[in-house]
C-alpha positions in Angstrom: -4.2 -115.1 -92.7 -2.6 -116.4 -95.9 -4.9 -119.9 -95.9 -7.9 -117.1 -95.7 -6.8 -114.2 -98.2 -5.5 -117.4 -100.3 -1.7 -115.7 -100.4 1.3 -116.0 -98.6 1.7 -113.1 -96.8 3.2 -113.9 -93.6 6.3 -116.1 -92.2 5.6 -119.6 -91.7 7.8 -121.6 -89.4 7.5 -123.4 -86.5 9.3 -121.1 -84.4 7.4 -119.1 -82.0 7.2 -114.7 -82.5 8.1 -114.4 -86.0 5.8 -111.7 -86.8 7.3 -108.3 -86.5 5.2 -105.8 -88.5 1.7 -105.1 -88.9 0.5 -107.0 -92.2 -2.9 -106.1 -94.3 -4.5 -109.2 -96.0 -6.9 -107.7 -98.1 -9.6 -110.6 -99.1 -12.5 -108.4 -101.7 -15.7 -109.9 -103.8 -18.6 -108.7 -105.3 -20.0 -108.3 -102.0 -17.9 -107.6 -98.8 -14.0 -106.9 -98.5 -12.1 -107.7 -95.4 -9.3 -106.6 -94.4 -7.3 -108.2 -92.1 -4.4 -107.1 -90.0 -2.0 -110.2 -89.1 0.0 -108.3 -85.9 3.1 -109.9 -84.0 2.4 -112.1 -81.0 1.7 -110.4 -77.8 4.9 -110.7 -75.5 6.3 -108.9 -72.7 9.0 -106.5 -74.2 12.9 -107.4 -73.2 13.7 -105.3 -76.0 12.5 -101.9 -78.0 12.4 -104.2 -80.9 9.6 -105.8 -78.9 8.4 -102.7 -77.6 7.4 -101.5 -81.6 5.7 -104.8 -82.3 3.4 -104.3 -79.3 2.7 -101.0 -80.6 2.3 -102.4 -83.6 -0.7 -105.0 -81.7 -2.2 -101.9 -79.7 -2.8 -99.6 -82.7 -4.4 -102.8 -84.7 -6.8 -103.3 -81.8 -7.8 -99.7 -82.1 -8.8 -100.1 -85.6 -10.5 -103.6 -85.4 -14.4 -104.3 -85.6 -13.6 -108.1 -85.0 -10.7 -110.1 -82.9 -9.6 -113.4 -84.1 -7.3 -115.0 -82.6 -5.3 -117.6 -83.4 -3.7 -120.5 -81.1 -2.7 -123.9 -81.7 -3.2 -127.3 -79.9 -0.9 -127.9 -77.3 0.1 -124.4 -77.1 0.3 -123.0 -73.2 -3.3 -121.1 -72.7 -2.2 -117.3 -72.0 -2.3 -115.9 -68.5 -5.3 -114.2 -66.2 -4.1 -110.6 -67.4 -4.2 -111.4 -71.2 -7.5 -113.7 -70.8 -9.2 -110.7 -68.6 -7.6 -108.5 -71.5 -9.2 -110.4 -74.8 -12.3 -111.3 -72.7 -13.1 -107.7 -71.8 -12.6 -106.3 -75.1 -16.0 -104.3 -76.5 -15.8 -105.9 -80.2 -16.7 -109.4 -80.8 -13.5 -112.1 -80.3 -13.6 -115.2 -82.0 -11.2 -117.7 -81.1 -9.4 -120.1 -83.9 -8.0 -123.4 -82.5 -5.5 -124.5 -85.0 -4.2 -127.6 -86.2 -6.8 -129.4 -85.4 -5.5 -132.2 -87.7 -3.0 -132.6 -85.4 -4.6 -133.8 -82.1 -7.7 -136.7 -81.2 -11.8 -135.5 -81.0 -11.0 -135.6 -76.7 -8.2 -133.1 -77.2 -10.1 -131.1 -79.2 -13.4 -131.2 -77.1 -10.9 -130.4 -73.8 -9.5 -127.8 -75.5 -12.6 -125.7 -76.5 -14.0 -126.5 -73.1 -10.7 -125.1 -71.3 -10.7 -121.8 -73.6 -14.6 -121.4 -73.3 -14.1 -121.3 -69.4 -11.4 -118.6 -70.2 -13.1 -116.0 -72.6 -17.0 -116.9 -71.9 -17.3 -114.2 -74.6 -15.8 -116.0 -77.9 -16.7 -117.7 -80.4 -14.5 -120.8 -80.8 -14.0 -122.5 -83.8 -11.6 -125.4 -84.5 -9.5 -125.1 -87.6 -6.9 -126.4 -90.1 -5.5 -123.5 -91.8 -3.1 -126.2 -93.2 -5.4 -128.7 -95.0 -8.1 -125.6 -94.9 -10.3 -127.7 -92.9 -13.1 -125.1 -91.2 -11.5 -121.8 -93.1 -15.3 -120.8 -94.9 -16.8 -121.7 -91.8 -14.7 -119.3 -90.4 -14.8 -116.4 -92.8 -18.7 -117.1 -92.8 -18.4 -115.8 -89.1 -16.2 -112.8 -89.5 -18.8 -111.8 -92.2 -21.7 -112.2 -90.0 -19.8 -109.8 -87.4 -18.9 -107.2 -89.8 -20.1 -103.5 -89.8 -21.4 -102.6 -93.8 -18.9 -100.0 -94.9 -18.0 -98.7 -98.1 -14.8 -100.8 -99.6 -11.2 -99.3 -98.1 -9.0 -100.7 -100.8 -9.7 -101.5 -104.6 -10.6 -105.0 -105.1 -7.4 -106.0 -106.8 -5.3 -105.3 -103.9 -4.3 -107.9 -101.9 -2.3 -106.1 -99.1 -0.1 -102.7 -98.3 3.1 -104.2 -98.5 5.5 -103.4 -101.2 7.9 -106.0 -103.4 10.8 -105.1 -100.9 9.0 -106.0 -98.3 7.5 -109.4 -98.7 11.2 -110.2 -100.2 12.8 -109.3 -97.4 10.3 -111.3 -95.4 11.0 -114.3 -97.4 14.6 -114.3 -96.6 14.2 -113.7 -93.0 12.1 -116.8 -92.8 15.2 -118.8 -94.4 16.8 -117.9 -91.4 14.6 -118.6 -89.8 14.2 -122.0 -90.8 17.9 -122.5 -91.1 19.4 -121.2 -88.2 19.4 -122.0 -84.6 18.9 -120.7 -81.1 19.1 -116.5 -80.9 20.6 -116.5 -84.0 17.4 -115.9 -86.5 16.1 -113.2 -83.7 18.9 -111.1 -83.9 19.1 -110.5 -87.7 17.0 -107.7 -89.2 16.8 -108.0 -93.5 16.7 -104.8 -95.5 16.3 -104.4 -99.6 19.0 -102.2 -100.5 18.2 -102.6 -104.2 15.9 -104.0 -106.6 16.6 -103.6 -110.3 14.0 -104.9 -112.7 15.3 -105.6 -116.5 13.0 -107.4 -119.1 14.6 -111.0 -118.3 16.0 -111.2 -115.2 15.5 -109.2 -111.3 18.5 -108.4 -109.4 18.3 -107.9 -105.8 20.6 -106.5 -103.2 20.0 -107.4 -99.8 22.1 -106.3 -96.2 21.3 -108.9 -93.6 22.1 -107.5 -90.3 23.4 -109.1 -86.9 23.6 -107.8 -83.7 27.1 -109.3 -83.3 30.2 -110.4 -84.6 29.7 -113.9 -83.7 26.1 -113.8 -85.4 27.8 -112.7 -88.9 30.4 -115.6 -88.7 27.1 -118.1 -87.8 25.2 -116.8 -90.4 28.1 -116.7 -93.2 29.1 -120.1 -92.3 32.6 -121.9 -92.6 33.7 -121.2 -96.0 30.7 -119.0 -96.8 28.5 -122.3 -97.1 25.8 -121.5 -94.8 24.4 -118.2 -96.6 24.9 -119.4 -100.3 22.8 -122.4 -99.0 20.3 -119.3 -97.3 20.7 -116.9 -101.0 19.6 -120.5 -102.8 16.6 -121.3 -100.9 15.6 -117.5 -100.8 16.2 -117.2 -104.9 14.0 -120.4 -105.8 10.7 -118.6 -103.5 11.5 -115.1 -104.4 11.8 -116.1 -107.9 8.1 -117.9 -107.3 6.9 -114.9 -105.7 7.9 -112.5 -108.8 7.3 -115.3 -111.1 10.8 -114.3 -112.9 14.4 -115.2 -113.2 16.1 -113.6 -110.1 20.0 -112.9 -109.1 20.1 -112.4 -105.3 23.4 -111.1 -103.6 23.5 -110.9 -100.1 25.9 -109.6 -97.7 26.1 -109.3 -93.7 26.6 -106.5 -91.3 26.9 -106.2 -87.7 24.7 -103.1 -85.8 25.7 -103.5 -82.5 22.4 -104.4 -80.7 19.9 -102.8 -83.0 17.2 -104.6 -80.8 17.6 -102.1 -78.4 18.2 -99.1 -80.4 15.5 -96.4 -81.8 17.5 -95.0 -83.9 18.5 -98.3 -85.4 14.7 -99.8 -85.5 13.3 -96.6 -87.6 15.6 -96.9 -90.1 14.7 -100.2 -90.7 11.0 -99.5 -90.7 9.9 -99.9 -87.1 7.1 -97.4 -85.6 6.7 -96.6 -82.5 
């Protein structure tokens, strides 16, 4: 989504399910506006955390006049179940193989052939979101499939996230990229304050943990580890708001909020 609205809107890493809320990527012209609706991976929920994002997939399919979706070379083809599921959908489904910078003309050929034999209903197109290599090609094709309808959003909207959101997002994905194993899943990042003065932004943000041993990981021996994280964060936040930026962070422990409603509404879950 960001290589096609032309924003970063989403976590990148290369770590697998780290999309946990429904995100609009509103991409307008003098023509046509699409708006698209990057939703979580679909997994099979060991949590209620991962019970939300699946609600989060199933009320985006409700709304959608087109399916795209996205899967990269080398990555394990989904089961029967979710084939049958994407296959038998009644809205059109184009498939985007990406990275296709990454593997040889026979792995891409095998590839389309193996997916083609799965959803005989898609579209498949290879792509390179990363070096936008077959991006128009692709957007030429969601606009072919399109329903005419009057605009949804004003043109100068991008998406309907807020400033505490995509901040928060952006120092998740530090974790992300800076943290191992379960660690990065467990922690949950919430804005608890953002103060705009003519010169400089200052942010307050909680990150929390599910336990104890998480907030020792994440603070780091001598508090290293998260003034490295509150660095990397500050340089892309201050990007992002294109101005000067203090950033304080702190950690907290909620006992496994994963598996808490009460927990996963406060910080902005639906379910």
């Amino acid at each position: 989504m960001n290589a096609l609205v032309g924003e970063k809107l989403s976590v990148i890493t290369n770590k697998a399910q780290t999309t946990r809320h429904r995100i609009l990527g509103i991409l307008s012209d003098e023509n046509s506006q699409i708006v698209f609706s990057d939703t979580p991976g679909i997994v099979n929920p060991h949590y209620k955390l991962h019970e939300s994002m699946m609600s989060e997939v199933n009320s985006a399919l409700e709304d959608a006049d087109i399916l795209l979706y996205v899967v990269e070379f080398g990555e394990t083809v989904p089961d029967e179940r979710l084939a049958s599921f994407i296959d038998h959908k009644k809205i059109p489904v184009i498939i985007a193989l990406n990275k296709i910078d990454q593997s040889s003309q026979d792995e891409v050929q095998s590839t389309i052939e193996t997916w083609k034999k799965l959803i005989p209903s898609a579209q498949i197109l290879p792509i390179s979101a990363l070096h936008n290599f077959n991006v128009d090609q692709l957007l030429k094709m969601i606009l072919e499939l399109l329903p005419e309808h009057p605009a949804f959003y004003p043109k100068d909207e991008l998406t309907d996230k807020n400033y505490r959101f995509f901040i928060s997002e952006i120092i998740r994905e530090k974790i992300l990229l800076l943290y191992r194993k379960e660690v990065p899943y467990s922690v949950e990042v919430i804005v608890d304050s953002f103060k705009e003065a003519e010169e400089i932004v200052r942010i307050t943000a909680f990150i929390y943990v599910a336990r104890e041993t998480q907030r020792i990981i994440i603070i780091g021996k001598g508090g290293k580890a998260i003034k490295r994280l509150g660095t990397d964060a500050r340089k892309d936040i201050e990007k992002f708001l294109n101005k000067k930026v203090y950033l304080e962070l702190s950690v907290k422990v909620e006992k496994d909020w994963r598996d808490k409603e009460q927990s996963l509404k406060r910080f902005g879950y639906q379910f």
